[in-house]
N, C-alpha and C positions, 0 to 999 in steps of 0.2 A: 897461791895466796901467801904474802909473805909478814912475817910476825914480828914484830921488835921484840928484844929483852926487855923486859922493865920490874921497877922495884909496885910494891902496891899503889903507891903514893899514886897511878894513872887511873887507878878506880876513883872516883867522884862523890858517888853515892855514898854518903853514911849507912847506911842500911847493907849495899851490895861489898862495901866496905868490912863491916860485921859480919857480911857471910861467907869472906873471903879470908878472913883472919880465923872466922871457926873453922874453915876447911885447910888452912896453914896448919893449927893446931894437931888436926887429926892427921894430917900427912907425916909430922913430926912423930907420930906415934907408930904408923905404921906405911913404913916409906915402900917403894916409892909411890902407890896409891890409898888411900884408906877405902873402906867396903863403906857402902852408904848407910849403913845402922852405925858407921863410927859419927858420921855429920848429925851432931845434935845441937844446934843452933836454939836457943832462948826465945821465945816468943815469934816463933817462925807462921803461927798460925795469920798475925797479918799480913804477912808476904805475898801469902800461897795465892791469891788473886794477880800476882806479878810474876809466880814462877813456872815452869815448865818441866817436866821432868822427862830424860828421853832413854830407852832400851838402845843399847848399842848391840848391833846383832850383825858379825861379819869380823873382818881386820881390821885388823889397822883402823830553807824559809818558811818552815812546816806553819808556826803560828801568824796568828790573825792579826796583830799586833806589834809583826815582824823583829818579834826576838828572838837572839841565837836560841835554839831548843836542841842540846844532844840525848842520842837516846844512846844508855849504855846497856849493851851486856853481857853478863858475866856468869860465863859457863866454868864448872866446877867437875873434875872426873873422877869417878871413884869403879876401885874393880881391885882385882887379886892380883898381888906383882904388879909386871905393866902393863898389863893387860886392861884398859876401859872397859869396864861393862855396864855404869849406868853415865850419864851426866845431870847435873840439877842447874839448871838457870834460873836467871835470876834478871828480869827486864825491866828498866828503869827510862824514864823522860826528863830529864832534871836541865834547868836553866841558870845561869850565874846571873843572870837579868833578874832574877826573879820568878811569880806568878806568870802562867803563862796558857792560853785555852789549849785544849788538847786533841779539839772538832777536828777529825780528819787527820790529824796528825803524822800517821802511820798509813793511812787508809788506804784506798787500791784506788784513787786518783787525787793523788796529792800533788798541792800548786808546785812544789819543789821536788825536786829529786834530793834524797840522802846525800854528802859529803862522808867519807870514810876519816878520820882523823887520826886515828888510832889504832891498833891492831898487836893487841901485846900480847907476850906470854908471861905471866908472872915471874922471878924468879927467887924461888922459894930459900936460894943461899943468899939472900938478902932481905929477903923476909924477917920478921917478926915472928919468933917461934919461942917452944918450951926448952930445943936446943938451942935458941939465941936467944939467953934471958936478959941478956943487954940490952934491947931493943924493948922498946914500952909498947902495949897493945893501946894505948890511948889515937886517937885518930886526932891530926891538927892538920887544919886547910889554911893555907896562906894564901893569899892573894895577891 
């Protein structure tokens, strides 16, 4: 599986967005992974219906209404050194169309198969951090 580099600006989601800039935050604090008591995200309790939380134990045309519908997401790793030991996701359905049903969407016999469009790894020397206080933690979507 192969990954692009990219800046945050490929995350979408406002929301996955924010949880992506609080875990820049805490990497900058303690590189190169922060422990997951450093991820402390502001009002993360509406999320948790959207997130996942996973143990790393080892090494190493969906709508009805035929609008584009991507689904992002964005996995987050935290452990000791670079070592992974937890990761936190974060799964989103978000449309540039707008509103959009959600019936089936993902489901286990859906009218479309997934398109992959994207596959990035952030890169956090281009990030937005406390050691790059040049760069503004504000979020702006251009179109």
């Amino acid at each position: 599986m192969e990954f692009a580099s990219s800046d945050p600006s490929v995350v979408r989601s406002i929301r996955q967005r924010y949880l992506l800039n609080t875990w820049l935050r805490a990497t900058a604090r303690h590189r190169p992974l922060p422990l997951l008591h450093d991820f402390q995200p502001d009002r993360v309790a509406d999320e948790l219906a959207d997130m996942m939380g996973f143990d790393v134990v080892g090494q190493g045309d969906d709508d009805a209404d035929d609008k584009n519908v991507s689904y992002e997401r964005l996995l987050l790793p935290f452990g000791r050194g670079e070592t992974v030991e937890q990761i936190v996701g974060s799964y989103k359905s978000i449309s540039i169309d707008g509103g959009f049903k959600i019936n089936n969407l993902m489901g286990l016999r859906p009218t479309a198969l997934p398109v992959v469009m994207v596959r990035a790894v952030i890169d956090r020397d281009v990030a937005p951090t406390q050691a790059n206080p040049g760069v503004s933690d504000e979020v702006v979507e251009l179109d």
